[in-house]
N, C-alpha and C positions, 0 to 999 in steps of 0.2 A: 624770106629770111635766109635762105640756103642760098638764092642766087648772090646776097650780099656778104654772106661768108666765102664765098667759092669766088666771087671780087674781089676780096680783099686777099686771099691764098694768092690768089695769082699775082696780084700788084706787086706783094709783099717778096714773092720768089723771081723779082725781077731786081736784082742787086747791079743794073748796070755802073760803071762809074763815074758816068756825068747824065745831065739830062739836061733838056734842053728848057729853056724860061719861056715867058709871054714873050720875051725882047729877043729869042733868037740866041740868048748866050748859053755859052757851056760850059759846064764847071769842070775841072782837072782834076779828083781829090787826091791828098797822099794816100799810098801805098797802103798804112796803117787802117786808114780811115777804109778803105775798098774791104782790107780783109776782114773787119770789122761786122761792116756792112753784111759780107757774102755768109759769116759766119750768124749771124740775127738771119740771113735771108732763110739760111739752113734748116732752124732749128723753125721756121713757120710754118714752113713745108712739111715737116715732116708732123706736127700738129696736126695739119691739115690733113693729112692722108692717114691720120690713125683712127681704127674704128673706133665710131663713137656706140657710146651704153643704150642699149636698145631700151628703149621708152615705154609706159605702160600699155599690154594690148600685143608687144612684139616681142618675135620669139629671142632667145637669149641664153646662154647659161645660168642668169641671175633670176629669170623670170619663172612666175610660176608653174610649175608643170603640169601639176594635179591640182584640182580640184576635190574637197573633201567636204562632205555634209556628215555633223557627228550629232549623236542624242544623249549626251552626257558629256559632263566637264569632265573625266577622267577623258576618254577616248578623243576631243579634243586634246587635251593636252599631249597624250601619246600621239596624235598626227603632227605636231609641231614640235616635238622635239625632237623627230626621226627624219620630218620632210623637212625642216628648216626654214628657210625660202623656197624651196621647190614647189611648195606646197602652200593652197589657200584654203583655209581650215571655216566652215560657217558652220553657223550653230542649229540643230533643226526649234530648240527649246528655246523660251521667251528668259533672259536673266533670273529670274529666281521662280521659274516655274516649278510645280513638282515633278520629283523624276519620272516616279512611276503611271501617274493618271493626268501628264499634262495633255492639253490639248493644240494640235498643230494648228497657226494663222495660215493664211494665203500663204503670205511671204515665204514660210518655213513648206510648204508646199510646192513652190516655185526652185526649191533649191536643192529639194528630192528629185525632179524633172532635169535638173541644169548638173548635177555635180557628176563628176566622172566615177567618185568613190562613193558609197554611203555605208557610214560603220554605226553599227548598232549593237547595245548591247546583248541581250538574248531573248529570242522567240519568246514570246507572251509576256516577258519585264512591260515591255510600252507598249499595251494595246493601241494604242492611240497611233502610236508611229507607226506599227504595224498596217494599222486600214488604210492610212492615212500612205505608207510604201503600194500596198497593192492598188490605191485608186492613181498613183501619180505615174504607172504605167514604167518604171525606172527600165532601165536595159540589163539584159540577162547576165549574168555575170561581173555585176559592177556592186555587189550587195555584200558585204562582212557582216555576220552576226557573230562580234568579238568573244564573249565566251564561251561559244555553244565551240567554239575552233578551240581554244584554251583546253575547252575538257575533251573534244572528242582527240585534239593533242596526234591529229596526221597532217599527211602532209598539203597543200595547196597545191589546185590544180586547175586548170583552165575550166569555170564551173557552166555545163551544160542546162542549169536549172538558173531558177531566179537570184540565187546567190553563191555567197562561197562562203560554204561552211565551215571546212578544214583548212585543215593549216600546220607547219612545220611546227607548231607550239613550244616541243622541249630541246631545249639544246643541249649537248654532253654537258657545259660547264656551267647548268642551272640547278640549283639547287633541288630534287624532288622529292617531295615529298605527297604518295597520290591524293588525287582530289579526292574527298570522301572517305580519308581514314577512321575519321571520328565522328563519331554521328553530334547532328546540329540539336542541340536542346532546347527547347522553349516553355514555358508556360501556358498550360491548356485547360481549361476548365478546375483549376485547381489541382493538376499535377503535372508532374514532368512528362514530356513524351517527345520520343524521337521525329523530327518533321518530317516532312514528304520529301522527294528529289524536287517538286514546283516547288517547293518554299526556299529550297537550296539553289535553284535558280536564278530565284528572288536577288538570295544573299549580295552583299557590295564584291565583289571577287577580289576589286582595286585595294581594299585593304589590307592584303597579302601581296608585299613587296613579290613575290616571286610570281607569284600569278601574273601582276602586272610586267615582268620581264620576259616571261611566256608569251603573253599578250605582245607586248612591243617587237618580237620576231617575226609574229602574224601580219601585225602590220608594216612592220620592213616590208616582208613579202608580197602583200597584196599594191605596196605604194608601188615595187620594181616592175609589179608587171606591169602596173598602170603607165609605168615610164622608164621601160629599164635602161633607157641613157643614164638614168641617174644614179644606176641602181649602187655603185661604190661611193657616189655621197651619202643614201639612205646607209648603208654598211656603217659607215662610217659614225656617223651620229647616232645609230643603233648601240655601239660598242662601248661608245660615251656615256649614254642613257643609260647600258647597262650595268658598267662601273658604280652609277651614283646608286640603283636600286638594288644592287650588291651590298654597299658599305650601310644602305638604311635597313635591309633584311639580319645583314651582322649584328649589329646595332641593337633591333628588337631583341633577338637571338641571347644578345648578349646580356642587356638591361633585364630580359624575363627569365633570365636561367634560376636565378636563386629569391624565390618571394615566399614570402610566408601565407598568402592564399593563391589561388589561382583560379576560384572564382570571378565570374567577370558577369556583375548585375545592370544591364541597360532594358532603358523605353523598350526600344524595337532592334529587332533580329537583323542589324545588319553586319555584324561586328562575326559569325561564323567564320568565313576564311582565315580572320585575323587566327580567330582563338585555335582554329585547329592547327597552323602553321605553327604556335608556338605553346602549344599544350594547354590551353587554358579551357575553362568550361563558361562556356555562354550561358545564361541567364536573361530571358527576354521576357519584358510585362506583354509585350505585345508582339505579331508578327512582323513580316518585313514592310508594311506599310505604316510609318509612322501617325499618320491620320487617324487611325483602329483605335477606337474609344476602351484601352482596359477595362475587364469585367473585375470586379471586386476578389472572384477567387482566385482569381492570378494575381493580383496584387498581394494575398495575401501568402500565393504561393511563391512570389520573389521574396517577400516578408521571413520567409521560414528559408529559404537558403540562406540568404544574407546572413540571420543569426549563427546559421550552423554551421557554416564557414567563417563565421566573425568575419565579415566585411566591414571593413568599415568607409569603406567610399561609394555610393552607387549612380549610373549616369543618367542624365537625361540628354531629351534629343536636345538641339538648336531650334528645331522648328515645331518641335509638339510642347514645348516648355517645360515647368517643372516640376507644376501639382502633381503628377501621378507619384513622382519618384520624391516627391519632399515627405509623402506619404509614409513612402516604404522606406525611405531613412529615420523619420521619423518610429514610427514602430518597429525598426529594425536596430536604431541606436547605432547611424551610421551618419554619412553629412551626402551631400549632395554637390557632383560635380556634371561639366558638361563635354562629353566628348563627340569629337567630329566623322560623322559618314564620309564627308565629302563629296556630298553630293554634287552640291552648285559650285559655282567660280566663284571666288572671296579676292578681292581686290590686295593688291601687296604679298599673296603669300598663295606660293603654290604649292601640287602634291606633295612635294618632297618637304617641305616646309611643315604644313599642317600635318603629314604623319610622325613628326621629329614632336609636335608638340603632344599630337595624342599618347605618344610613347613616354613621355617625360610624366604627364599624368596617370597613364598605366602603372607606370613604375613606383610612383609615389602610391597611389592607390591598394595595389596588391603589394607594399612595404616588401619591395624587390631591395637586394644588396647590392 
């Protein structure tokens, strides 16, 4: 096929102005017609000698650089909207696996061994990813554990151990507010009690616009080393990503400043980051694993906040459904709505998307002005 392009380049930049027939004769052409010719002969030529787009497998500006294996739809999604094209984002988790206690296939094994990056969310969140990273034998320094870098908030350095745990996390023009201001509240045997730092671990961190804009510096950071050719298009798409998770942080900020409760009654305990970022108090039937069958005194101790906050809206999960909390609407003389973890990937509507709607329900919920 090349040798039949690279024939026809050459035929085609031969604009002589006659040639010769089967019979011997030779044409004369006008003037017009020659410069015509030489001017088409030009413009194939130079076709032909312009680099063509390097094809899949070859190296390129366009091609991918990195390599990324992620074990959550949040951190997939921060690897592709900082690497761009640069980058090829695989999933370690099966589409609507659970987060916490899914279990890795072959395949999702094969791609812990092959990826140049692998970002996870925090030590002990995914047991399962965890056994499953130490049996695939991955290479030293190619391992992000995205929030444990979020909180410990230094800087990234070429990591001499199995992974990289730190990280540049806070930038001067992020918002801070520290991790761990407000202690995480739950339901426990029938009273309130502060949780542990493991249960805080647990927590979704990505439902704190700002955590996740901490986060997205980490991974600029860890994608440049991986490729620091690229490293001013990752900048660059960083700074983008960061605008949008700015004006959606505003936004909460702004929508939750003025409500008449600020109680916030959900299933399970993922919802901390949010509430502490914008002053709100969590209320969980259950801990961070939404699967946890509520014990009747917690139920009845979501029951006894709701009232005394006058709630009148309380959440259940997408995935644990709605018996427990029709309950405690029920006896709490509230209704029942459903708000989103964001756990998994949802077809048509991304992070920024699904957080714009959980806040519209927040806002309705806690009768915000």
């Amino acid at each position: 096929m090349k040798a039949s392009s690279q024939s026809a380049c050459t035929q085609a930049a031969d604009p002589r102005p006659g040639s010769r027939t089967s019979t011997g004769w030779v044409h004369r052409w006008p003037a017009t017609v020659v410069f015509v010719v030489a001017a088409l002969a030009l413009i194939v030529s130079l076709s032909c000698t312009r680099p063509q787009r390097d094809g899949p497998g070859e190296t390129g500006a366009a091609s991918p650089a990195v390599s990324v294996a992620t074990s959550a739809y949040i951190l997939k999604w921060m690897a592709q909207q900082i690497g761009g094209d640069r980058v090829r984002v695989a999933d370690l988790l099966a589409p609507r696996a659970h987060l916490h206690d899914a279990e890795l296939d072959p395949a999702a094994l094969s791609k812990l061994g092959e990826a140049d990056l692998v970002v996870l969310l925090s030590r002990g969140a995914q047991p399962a990813v965890d056994s499953a990273l130490e049996a695939s034998g991955a290479r030293k320094g190619k391992v992000l554990y995205l929030f444990d870098s979020v909180r410990n908030a230094e800087s990234v350095t070429p990591a001499a151990a199995s992974d990289i745990s730190r990280s540049a996390a806070s930038r001067e023009d992020t918002p801070s507010r520290p991790v761990g201001k407000l202690p995480l509240l739950r339901v426990q045997a029938g009273a309130m009690v502060e949780s542990s730092e493991e249960d805080s671990a647990q927590a979704h961190f990505w439902l704190d616009p700002v955590l996740v804009a901490r986060g997205a510096s980490v991974m600029r950071d860890v994608l440049a080393q991986a490729a620091p050719s690229q490293a001013e298009y990752f900048d660059s798409n960083l700074e983008t990503l960061r605008s949008t998770l700015d004006r959606l942080h505003r936004s909460f900020e702004d929508s939750l400043r003025g409500c008449a409760s600020r109680t916030l009654v959900v299933y399970h305990s993922a919802y901390h980051f949010l509430a502490e970022r914008y002053e709100l108090r969590e209320v969980a039937v259950t801990g961070a694993d939404p699967e946890a069958e509520p014990r009747p005194a917690d139920v009845r101790a979501a029951v006894e906040a709701a009232r005394s906050d006058r709630v009148q809206t309380v959440f259940a999960d997408p995935e644990a459904g709605t018996a427990a909390m029709e309950q405690v609407a029920r006896e709490a003389g509230a209704q029942v709505d459903v708000l989103d973890p964001i756990e998994g990937e949802v077809e048509g509507a991304d992070y920024v998307a699904r957080m714009y709607t959980n806040l519209s329900k927040l806002s309705a919920a806690l009768r915000c002005s």
